[in-house]
N, C-alpha and C positions, 0 to 999 in steps of 0.2 A: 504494500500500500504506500509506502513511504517515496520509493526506486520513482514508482507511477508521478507523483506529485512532484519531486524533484526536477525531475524526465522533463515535465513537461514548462516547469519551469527555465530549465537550461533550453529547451526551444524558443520559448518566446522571448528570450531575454539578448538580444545581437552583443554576439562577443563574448558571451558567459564560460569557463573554460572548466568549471569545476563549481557542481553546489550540493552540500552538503546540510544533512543534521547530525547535529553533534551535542554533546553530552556536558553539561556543566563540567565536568572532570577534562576535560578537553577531547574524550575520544569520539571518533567519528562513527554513528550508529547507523547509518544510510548515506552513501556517497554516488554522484554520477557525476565523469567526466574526470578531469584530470590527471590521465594516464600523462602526461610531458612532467607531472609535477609531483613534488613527496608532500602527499595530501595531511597524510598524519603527523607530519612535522608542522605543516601551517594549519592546521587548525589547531591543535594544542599550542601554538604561540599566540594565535590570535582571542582565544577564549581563554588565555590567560592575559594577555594585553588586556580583554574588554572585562573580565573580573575587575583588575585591578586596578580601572575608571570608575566601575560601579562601586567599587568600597571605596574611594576619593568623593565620589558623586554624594555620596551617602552621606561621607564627614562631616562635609562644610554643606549638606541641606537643600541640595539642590535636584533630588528626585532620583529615581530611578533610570540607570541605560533602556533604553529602546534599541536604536541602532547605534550601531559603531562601524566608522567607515573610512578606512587608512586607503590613501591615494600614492604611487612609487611612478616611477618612469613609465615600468613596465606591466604593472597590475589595480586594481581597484579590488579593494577586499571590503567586505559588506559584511556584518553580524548583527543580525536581524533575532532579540530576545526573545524565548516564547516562556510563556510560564512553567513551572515546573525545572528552571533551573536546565533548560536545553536551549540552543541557537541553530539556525540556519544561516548558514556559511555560503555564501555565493562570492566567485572573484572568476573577476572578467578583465579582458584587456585593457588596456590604457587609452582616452581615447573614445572609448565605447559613450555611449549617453547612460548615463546612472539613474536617470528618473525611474524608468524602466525597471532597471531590479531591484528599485526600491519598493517601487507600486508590487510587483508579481510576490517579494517575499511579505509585504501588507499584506496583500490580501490572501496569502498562502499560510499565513500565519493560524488563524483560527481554524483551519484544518487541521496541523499537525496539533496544534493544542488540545482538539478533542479528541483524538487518536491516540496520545499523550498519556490523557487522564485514565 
């Protein structure tokens, strides 16, 4: 059920090269696409990056992460929070328009949440 949802995410999303969910602990529990890339090294960096905004965010009162979104020469990395302490991981080329997989992990969001629960 997961594989499907991603799937079809990394289709409508121009440029997407890899999108995942993955596990507050940082592992990846459903991944499609990025065979060129070491998926499991960048998401457990990046959902340890985006932890470690959320407990800052937290200190000084400024709410809860929703998305977190690192932009390189080469990549655009997107961590899109669901409840229950999981994210969806999407990173796409440099380059690419970002509204896009911003909107598709929105609105993709309350799927995996109830799937989740």
């Amino acid at each position: 059920m997961f594989r499907e949802r991603l799937t079809e995410i990394r289709r409508v999303v121009a440029g997407a090269r890899v999108v995942c969910l993955a596990a507050g602990d940082g592992i990846a529990v459903e991944t499609v696409g990025g065979e060129d890339l070491d998926v499991e090294v960048l998401v457990a960096e990046f959902v340890a990056m985006a932890k470690g905004v959320a407990s800052e965010q937290r200190a000084i009162g400024v709410g809860e992460t929703v998305r977190l979104e690192i932009e390189t020469k080469e990549w655009v990395v997107i961590l899109h929070r669901l409840r229950g302490d999981y994210y969806l991981v999407l990173a796409l080329e440099a380059g690419q328009p970002v509204g896009r997989a911003r909107f598709e992990l929105q609105r993709a969001a309350p799927r995996f949440e109830n799937e989740l629960a």
